[in-house]
C-alpha positions in Angstrom: 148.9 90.4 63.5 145.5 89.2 61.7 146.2 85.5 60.5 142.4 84.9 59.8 139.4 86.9 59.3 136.4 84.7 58.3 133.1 86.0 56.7 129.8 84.4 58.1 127.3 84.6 54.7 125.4 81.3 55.9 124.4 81.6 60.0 127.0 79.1 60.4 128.3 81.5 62.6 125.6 83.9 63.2 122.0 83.0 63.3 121.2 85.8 60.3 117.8 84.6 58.8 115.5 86.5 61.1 117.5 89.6 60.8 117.6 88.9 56.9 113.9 88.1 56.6 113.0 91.2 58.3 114.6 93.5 55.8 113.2 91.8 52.8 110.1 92.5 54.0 110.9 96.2 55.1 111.8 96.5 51.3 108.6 94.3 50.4 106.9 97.6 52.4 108.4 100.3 51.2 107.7 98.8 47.3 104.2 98.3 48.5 104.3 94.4 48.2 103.0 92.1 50.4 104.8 91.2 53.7 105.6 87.3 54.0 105.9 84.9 56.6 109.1 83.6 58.1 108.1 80.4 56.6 107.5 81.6 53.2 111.0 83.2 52.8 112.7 79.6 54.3 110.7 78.0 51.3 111.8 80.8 48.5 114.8 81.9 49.4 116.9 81.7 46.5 120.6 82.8 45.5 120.6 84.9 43.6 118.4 86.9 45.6 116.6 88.3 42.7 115.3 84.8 42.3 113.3 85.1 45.6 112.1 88.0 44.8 110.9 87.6 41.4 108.7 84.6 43.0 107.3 87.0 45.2 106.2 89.4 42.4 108.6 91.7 41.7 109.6 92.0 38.3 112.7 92.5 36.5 112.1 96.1 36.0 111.2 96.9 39.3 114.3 95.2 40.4 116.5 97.7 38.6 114.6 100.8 39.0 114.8 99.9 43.0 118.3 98.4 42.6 120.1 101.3 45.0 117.2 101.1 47.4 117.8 97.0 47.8 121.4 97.4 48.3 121.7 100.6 50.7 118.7 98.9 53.2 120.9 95.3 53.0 124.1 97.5 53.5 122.8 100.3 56.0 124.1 99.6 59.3 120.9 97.6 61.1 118.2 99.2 63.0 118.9 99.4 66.4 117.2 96.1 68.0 117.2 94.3 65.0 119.5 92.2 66.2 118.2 91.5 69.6 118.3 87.8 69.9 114.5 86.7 69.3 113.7 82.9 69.0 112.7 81.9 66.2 109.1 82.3 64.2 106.9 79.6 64.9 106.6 76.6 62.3 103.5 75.0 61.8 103.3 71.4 62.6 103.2 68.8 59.7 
């Protein structure tokens, strides 16, 4: 019997943010937008997402007319290697 299933949404769990970062930039891609650097999205990540990607020049339009595309590429089941685990990016030095 299942007594506790718990949902990992924050890499408490499971280091997501690489895996995360490359699929907003495979959508950047495919909407012909700029890539951006690991560092970039740990600055403007945002919740809602749409907030992040507003910053990075989407607009609201765009946002809908794309909606379906956003969702099946966060929902499709990952590319195979994607989650290889991969350090992390570099950070520059302060």
């Amino acid at each position: 019997m299942i007594k506790l299933v718990a949902f990992d949404w924050n890499g408490t769990l499971l280091a997501d943010a690489v895996v995360c970062w490359k699929i907003d930039n495979d959508i950047f891609k495919h909407l012909e937008k700029p890539a951006i650097s690991f560092r970039k999205y740990q600055e403007t990540f945002d919740i809602p997402i749409s907030k992040m990607f507003l910053a990075h020049g989407f607009s609201e339009k765009e946002l809908s007319e794309h909606e379906d595309y956003i969702v099946h590429t966060f929902m499709m089941p990952m590319k195979p290697g994607l989650l290889k685990r991969e350090p992390e990016p570099e950070q520059e030095k302060f």
